[in-house]
VEXVEX-961597 format. One record per atom (N, C-alpha, C): atom name; residue in one letter; z negated, x negated, y negated. Coordinates in steps of 0.2 Angstrom, whole numbers. Each point is the difference from the previous one (the first is absolute). Layout:
REM VEXVEX-961597
R  atom  rest     c3     c1     c2
R    CA     a      Z      X      Y
...
***
This chain:
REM VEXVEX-961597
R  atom  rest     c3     c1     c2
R     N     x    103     96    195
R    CA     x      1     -7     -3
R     C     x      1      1     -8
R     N     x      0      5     -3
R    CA     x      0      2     -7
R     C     x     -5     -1     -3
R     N     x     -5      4      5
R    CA     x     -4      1     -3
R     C     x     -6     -9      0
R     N     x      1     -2      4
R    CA     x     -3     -9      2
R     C     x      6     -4     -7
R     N     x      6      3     -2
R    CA     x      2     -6     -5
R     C     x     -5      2     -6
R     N     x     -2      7     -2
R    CA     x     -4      0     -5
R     C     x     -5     -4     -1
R     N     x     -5      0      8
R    CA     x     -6     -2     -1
R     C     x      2     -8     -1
R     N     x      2     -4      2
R    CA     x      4     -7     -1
R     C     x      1      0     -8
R     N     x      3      3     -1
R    CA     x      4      0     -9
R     C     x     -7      0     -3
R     N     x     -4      2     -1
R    CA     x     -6      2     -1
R     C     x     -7     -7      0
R     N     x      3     -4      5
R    CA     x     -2     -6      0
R     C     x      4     -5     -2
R     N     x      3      0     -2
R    CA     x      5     -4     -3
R     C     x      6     -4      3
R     N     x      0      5      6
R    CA     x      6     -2      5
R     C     x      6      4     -1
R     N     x      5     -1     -1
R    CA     x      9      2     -2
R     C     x      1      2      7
R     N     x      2      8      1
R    CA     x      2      2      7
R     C     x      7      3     -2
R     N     x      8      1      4
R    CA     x      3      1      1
R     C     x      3      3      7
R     N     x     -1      6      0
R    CA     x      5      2      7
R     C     x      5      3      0
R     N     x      3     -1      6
R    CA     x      7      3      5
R     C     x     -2      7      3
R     N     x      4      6     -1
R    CA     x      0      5     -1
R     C     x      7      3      4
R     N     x     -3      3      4
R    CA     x      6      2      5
R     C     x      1     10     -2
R     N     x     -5      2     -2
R    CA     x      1      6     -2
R     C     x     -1      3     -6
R     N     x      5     -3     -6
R    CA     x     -2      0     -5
R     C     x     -5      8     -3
R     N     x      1      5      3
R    CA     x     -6      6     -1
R     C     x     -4      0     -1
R     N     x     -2     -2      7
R    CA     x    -10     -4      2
R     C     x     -1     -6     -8
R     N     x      5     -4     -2
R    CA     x     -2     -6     -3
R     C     x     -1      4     -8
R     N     x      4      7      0
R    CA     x      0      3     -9
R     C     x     -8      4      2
R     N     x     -1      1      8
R    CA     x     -9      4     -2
R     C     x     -1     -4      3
R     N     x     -3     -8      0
R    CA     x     -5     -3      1
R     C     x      0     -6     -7
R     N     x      6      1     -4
R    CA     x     -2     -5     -4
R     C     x     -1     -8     -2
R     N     x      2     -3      5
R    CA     x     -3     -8      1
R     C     x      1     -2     -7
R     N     x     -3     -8      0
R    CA     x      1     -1     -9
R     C     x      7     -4      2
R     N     x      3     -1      2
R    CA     x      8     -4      2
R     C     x      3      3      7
R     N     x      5      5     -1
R    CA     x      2     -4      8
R     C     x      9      2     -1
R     N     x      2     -4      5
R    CA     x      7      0      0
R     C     x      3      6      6
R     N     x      3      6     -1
R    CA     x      4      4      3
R     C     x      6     -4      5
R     N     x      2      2      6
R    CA     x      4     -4      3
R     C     x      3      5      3
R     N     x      8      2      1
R    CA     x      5      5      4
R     C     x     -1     -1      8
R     N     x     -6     -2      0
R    CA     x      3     -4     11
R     C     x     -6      7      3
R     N     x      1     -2     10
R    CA     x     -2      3      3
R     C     x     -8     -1      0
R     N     x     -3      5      2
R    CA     x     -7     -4      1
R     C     x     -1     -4      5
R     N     x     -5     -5      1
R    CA     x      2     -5      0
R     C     x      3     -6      0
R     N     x      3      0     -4
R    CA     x      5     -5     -2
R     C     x      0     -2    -10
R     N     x     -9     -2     -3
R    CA     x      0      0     -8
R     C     x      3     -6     -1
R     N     x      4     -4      4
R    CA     x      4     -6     -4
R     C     x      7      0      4
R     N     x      3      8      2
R    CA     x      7      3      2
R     C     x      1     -5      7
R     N     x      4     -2      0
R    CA     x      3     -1      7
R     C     x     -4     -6      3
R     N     x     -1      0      7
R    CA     x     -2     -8      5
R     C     x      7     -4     -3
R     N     x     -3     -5      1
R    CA     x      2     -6      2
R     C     x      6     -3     -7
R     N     x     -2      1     -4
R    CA     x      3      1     -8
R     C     x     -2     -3     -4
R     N     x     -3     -7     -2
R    CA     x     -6     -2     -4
R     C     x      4     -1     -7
R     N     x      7      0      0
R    CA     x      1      2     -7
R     C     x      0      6     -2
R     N     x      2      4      3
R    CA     x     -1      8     -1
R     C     x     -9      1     -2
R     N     x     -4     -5      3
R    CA     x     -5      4     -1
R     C     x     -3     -3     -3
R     N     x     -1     -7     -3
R    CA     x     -1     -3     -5
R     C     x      1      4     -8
R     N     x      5      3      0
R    CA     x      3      7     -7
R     C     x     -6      2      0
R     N     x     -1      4      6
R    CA     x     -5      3     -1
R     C     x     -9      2     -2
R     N     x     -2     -9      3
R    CA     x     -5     -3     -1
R     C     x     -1     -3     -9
R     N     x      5     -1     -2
R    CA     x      2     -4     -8
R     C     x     -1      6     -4
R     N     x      5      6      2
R    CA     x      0      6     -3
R     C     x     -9      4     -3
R     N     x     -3     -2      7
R    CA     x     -5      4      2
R     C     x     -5     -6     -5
R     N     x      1     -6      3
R    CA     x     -4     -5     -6
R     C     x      1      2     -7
R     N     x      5      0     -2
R    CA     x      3      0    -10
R     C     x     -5      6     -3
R     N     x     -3      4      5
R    CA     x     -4      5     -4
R     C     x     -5     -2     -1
R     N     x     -1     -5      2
R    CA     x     -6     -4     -3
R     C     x      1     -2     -6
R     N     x      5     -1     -3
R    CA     x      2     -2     -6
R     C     x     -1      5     -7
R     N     x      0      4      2
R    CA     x      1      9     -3
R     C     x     -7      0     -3
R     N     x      1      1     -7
R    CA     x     -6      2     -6
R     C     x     -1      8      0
R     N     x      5      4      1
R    CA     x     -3      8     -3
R     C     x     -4      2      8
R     N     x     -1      6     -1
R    CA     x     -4      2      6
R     C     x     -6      8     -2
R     N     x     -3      0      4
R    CA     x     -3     -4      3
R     C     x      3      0      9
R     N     x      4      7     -1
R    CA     x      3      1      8
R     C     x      8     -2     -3
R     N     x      0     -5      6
R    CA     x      9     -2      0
R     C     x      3      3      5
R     N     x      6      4      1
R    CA     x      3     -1      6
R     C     x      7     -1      0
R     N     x      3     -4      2
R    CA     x      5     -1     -1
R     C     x      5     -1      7
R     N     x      7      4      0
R    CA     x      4      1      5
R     C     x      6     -9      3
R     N     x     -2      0      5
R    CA     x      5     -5      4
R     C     x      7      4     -1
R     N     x      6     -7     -5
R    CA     x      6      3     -1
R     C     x      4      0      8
R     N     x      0     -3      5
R    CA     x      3     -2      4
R     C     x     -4      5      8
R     N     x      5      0      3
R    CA     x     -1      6      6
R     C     x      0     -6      5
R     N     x     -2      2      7
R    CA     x     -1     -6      5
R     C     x      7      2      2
R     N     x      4     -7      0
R    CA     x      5     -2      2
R     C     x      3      3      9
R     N     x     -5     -1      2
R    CA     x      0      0      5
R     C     x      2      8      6
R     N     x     -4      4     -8
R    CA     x      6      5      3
R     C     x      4      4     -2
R     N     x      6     -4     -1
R    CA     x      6      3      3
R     C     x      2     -1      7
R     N     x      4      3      4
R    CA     x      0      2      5
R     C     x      6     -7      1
R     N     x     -4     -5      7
R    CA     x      8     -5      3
R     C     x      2      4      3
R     N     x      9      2      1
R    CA     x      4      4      2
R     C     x      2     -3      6
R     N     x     -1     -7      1
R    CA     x      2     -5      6
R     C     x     -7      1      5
R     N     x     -2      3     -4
R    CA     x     -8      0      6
R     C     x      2      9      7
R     N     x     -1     -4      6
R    CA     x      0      4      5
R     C     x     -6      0      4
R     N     x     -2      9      0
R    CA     x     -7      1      4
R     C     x      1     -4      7
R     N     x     -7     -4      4
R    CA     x      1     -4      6
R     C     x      1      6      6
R     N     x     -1      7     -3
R    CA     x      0      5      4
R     C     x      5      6     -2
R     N     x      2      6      5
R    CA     x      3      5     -2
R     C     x     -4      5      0
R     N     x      2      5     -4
R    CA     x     -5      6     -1
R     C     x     -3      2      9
R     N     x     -3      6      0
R    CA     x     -4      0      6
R     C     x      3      8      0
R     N     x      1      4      5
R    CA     x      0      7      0
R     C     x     -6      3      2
R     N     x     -7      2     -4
R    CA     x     -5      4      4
R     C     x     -1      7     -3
R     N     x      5      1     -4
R    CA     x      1      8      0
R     C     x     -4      6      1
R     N     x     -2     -2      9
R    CA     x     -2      6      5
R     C     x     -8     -1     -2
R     N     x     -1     -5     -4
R    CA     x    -10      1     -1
R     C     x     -5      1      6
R     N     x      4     -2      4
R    CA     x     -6     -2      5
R     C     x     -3     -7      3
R     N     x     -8      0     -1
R    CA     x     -3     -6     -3
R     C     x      0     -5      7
R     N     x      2      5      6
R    CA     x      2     -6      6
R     C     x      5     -2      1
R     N     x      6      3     -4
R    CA     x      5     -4     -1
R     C     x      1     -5     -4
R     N     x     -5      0     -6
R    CA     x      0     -5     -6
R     C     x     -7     -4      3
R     N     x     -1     -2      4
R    CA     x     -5     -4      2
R     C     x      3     -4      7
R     N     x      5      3      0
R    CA     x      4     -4      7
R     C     x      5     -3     -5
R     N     x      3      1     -6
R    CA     x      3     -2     -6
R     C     x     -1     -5     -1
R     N     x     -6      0     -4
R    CA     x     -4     -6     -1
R     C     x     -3     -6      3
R     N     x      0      1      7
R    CA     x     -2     -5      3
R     C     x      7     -4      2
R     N     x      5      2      1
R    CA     x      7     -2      1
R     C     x      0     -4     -7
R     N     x      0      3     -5
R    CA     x      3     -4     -7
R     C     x     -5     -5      1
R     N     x     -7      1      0
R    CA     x     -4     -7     -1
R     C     x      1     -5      3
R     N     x      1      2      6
R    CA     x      2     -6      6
R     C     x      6     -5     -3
R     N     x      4      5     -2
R    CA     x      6     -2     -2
R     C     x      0     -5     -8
R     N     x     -5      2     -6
R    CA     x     -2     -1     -7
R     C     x     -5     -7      3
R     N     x     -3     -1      6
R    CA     x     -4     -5      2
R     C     x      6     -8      0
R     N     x      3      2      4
R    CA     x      4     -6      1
R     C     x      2     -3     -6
R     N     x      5      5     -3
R    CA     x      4     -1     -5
R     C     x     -6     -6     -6
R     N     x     -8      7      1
R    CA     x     -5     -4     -8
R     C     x     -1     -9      5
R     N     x     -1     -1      7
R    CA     x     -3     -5      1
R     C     x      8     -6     -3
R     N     x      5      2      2
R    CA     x      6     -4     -3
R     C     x     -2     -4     -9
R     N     x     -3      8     -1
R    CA     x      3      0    -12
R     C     x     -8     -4     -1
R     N     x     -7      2      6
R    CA     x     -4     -5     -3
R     C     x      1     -7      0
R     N     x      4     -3      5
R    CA     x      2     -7      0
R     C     x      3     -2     -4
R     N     x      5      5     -1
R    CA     x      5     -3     -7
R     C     x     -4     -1     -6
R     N     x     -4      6     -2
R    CA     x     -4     -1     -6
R     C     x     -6     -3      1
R     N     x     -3     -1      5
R    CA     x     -5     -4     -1
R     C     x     -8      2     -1
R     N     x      1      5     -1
R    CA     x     -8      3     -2
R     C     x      1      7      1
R     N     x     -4      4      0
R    CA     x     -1      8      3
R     C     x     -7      5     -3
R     N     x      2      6     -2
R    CA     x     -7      2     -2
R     C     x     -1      5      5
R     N     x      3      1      7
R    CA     x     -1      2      5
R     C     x     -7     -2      3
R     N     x     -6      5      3
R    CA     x     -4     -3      3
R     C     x     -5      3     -1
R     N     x     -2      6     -4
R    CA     x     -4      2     -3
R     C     x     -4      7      8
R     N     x      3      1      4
R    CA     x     -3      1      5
R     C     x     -2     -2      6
R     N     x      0     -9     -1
R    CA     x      0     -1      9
R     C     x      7      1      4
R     N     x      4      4     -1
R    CA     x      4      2      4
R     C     x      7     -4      0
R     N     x      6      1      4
R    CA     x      4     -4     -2
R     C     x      5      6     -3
R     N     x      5      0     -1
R    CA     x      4      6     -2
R     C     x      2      5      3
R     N     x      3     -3      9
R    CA     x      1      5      4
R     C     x     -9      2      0
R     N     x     -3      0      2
R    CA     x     -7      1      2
R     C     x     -2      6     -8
R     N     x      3     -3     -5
R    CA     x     -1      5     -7
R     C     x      2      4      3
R     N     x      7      1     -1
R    CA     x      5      8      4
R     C     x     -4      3      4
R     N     x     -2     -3      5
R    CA     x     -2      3      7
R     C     x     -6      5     -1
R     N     x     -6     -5     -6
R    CA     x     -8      5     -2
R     C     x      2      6     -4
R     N     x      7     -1     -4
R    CA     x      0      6     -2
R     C     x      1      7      2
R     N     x      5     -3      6
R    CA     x      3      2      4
R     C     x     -3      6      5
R     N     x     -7     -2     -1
R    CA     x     -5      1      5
R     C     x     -5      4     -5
R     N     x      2      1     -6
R    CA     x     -4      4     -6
R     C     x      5      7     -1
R     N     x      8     -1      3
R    CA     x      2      3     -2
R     C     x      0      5      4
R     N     x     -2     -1      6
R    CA     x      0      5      6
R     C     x     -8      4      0
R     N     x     -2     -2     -4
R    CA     x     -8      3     -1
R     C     x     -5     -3      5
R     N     x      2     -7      2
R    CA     x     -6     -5      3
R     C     x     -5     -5     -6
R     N     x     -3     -1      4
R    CA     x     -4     -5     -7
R     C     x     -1     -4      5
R     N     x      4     -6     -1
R    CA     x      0     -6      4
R     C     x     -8     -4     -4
R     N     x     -2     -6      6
R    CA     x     -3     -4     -3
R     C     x      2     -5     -5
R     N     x     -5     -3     -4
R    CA     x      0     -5     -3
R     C     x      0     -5      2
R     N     x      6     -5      0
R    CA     x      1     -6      2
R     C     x     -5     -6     -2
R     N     x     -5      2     -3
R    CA     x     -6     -4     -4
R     C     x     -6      5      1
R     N     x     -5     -5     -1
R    CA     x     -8      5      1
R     C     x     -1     -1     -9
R     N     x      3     -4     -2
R    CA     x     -1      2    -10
R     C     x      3      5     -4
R     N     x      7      3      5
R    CA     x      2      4     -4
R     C     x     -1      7      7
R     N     x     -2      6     -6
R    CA     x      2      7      5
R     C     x      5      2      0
R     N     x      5      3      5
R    CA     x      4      2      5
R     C     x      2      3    -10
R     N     x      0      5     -4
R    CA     x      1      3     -6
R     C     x      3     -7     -4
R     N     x     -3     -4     -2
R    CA     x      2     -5     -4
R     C     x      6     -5      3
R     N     x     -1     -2      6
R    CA     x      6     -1      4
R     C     x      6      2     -1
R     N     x     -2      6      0
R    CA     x      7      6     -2
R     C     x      3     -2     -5
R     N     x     -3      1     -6
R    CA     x      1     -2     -6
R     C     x      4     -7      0
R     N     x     -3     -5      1
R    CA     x      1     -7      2
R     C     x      8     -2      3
R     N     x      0      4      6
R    CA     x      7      1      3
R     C     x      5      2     -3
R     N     x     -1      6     -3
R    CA     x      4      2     -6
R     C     x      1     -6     -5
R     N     x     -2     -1     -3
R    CA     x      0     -5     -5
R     C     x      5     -9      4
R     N     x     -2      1      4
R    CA     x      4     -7      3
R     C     x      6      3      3
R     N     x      2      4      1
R    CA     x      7      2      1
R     C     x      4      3     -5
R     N     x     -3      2     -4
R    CA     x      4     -1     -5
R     C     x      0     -8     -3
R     N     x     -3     -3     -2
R    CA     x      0     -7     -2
R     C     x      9     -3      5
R     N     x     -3      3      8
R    CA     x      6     -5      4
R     C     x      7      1     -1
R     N     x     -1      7     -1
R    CA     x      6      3      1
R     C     x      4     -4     -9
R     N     x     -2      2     -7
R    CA     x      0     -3     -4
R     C     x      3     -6      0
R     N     x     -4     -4      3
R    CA     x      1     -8      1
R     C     x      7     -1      3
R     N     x      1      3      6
R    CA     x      8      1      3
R     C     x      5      1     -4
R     N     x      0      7     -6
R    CA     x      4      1     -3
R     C     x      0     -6     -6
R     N     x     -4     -3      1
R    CA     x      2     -7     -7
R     C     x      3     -7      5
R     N     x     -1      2      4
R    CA     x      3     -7      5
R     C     x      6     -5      0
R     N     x      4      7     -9
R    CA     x      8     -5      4
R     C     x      1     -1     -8
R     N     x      6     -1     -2
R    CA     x     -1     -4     -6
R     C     x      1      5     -8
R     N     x      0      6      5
R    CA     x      2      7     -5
R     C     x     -8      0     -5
R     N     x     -2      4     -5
R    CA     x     -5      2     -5
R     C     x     -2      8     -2
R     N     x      2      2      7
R    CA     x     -2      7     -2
R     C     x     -6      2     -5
R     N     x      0      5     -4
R    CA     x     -6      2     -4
R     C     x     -3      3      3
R     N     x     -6      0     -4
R    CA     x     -6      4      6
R     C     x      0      5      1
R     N     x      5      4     -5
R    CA     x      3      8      0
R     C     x      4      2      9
R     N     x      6     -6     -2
R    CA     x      2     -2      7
R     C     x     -3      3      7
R     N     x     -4     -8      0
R    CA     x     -6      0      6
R     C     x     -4      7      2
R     N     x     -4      3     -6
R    CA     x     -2      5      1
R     C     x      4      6      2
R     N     x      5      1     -1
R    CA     x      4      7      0
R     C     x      3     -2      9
R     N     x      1     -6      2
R    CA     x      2     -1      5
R     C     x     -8     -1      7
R     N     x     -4      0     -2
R    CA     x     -6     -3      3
R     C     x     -3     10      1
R     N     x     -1      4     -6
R    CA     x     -2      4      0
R     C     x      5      6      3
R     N     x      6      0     -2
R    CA     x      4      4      3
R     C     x      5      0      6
R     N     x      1     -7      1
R    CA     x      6     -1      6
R     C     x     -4     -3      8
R     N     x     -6     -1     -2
R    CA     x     -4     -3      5
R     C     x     -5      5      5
R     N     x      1     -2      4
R    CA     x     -5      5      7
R     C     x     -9     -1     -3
R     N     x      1     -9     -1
R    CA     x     -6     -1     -4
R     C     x     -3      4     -6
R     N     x      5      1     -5
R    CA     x     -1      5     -6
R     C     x     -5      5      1
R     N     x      5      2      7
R    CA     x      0      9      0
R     C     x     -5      0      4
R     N     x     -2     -4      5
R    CA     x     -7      1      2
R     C     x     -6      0     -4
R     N     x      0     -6     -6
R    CA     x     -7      1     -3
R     C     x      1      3     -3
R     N     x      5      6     -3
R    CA     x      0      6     -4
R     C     x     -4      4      7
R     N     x      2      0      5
R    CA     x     -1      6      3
R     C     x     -8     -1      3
R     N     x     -4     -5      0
R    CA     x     -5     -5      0
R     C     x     -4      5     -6
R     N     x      2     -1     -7
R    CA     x     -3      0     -3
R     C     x     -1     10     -2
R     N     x      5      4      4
R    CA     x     -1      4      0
R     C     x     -5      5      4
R     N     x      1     -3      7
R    CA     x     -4      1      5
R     C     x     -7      0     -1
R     N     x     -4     -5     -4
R    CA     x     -6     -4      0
R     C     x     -2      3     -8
R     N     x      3      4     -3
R    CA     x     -1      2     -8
R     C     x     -7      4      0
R     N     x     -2      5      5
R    CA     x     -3      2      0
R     C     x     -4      2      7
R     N     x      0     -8      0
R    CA     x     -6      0      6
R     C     x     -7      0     -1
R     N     x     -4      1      4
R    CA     x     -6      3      0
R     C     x     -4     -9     -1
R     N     x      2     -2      2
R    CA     x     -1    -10     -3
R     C     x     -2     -2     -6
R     N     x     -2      0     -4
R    CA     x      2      0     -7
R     C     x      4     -6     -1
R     N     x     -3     -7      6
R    CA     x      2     -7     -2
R     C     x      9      0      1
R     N     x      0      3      5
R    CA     x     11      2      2
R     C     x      1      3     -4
R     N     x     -3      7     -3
R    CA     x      3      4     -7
R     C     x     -1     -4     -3
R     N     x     -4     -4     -4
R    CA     x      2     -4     -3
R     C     x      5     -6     -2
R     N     x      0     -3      5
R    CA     x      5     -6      2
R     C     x     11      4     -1
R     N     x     -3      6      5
R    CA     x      5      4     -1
R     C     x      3      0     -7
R     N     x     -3      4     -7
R    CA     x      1      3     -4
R     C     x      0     -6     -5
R     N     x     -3     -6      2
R    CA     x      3     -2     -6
R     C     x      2    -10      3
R     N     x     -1     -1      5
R    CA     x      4     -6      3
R     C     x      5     -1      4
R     N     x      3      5      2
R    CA     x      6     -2      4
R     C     x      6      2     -3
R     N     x      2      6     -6
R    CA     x      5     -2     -2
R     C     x     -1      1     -7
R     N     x      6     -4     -5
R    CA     x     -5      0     -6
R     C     x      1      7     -5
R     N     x     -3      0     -4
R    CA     x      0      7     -4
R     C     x      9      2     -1
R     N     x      2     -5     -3
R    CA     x      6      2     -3
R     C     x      5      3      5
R     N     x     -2     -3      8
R    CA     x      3      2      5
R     C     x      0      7      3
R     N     x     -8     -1     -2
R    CA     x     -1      9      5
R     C     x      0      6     -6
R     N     x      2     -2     -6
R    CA     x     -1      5     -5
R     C     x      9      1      1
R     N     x      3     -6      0
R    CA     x      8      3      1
R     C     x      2      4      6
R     N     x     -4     -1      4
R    CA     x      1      2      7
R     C     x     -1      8      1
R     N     x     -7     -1     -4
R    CA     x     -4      9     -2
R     C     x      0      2      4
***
């Protein structure tokens, strides 16, 4: 994108971007962009904010105004609100004991919690109205269950002739975290995403199977599951802490 705001400028078009990693933004150089404290993805901080995020948009616009140059970068004084930690917020779950690292154990874990994280999402989607559950075909319990079935070292089918039995994988992953997510926003508390993630990634059967998922499959002979493995199921900052 940096390097596109030059060729724009260039034609006589004024480009200004949002910069999540200020580093990448000091060696790529854009001719404007505005530096932001938030997570990645979130360049105008927290959902559901449009004052909060308006700051951000005006901030990012005003650079437009700016005569010196020819590279701006300039830092967002204000952090995303959003994460401080709500102390009234309680996980919808308690931590899970799988200690003993065995992936039959944690695949009969899993399919119990999901059964259970089903009901609860089918509840929070009515409340809330809309869902970004769905990206497998599957329903939530049926998520749990596919993985459940990766984790034992089967390779179930693909519920779809469009997607393969690998991308599925993928897919289910992604919609179970989504659900579970959604459940932990259900009640009128605002936990931070710090929150959510530290309970999702460490207190949950779901967690600890797609780490164990994504261990298993690291160095498969597949390249498409090594792949998917090593860099979609859990995110960088998670499996680098994890180590």
């Amino acid at each position: 994108m940096s390097a596109l705001g030059h060729y724009l400028e260039e034609e006589g078009i004024p480009t200004v971007a949002i910069s999540l990693i200020r580093a990448q933004t000091e060696k790529t150089k854009p001719p404007r962009a505005l530096w932001v404290p938030f997570e990645l993805g979130r360049p105008l901080g927290p959902p559901s904010d449009p004052v909060f995020q308006k700051r951000v948009i005006l901030a990012a616009l005003r650079l437009l105004e700016r005569e010196h140059g020819p590279v701006i970068i300039e830092d967002f004084p204000e952090d995303d609100p959003r994460e401080r930690p709500d102390l009234s917020w309680r996980a919808p779950l308690a931590k899970h004991d799988l200690d003993d690292g065995s992936a039959t154990r944690l695949a009969a874990a899993l399919e119990d919690e999901s059964a259970w994280i089903e009901a609860a999402y089918r509840r929070a989607a009515v409340d809330r109205g809309r869902t970004i559950v769905g990206l497998s075909g599957l329903s939530v319990g049926e998520a749990g269950r596919y993985m459940a079935a990766w984790l034992r070292g089967q390779t179930p089918e693909s519920p779809s002739a469009e997607m393969s039995a690998v991308l599925t994988l993928r897919f289910a992953v992604d919609d179970l975290k989504a659900a579970y997510i959604e459940v932990a926003l259900s009640g009128s508390a605002r936990p931070s995403s710090k929150q959510l993630g530290d309970w999702f990634w460490n207190d949950t059967a779901a967690g600890t199977a797609t780490f164990a998922l994504r261990s298993m499959y690291l160095t498969s002979e597949d390249e498409r599951l090594k792949a998917i493995a090593g860099l979609f199921l859990v995110p960088g900052v998670r499996a680098t802490q994890r180590g």
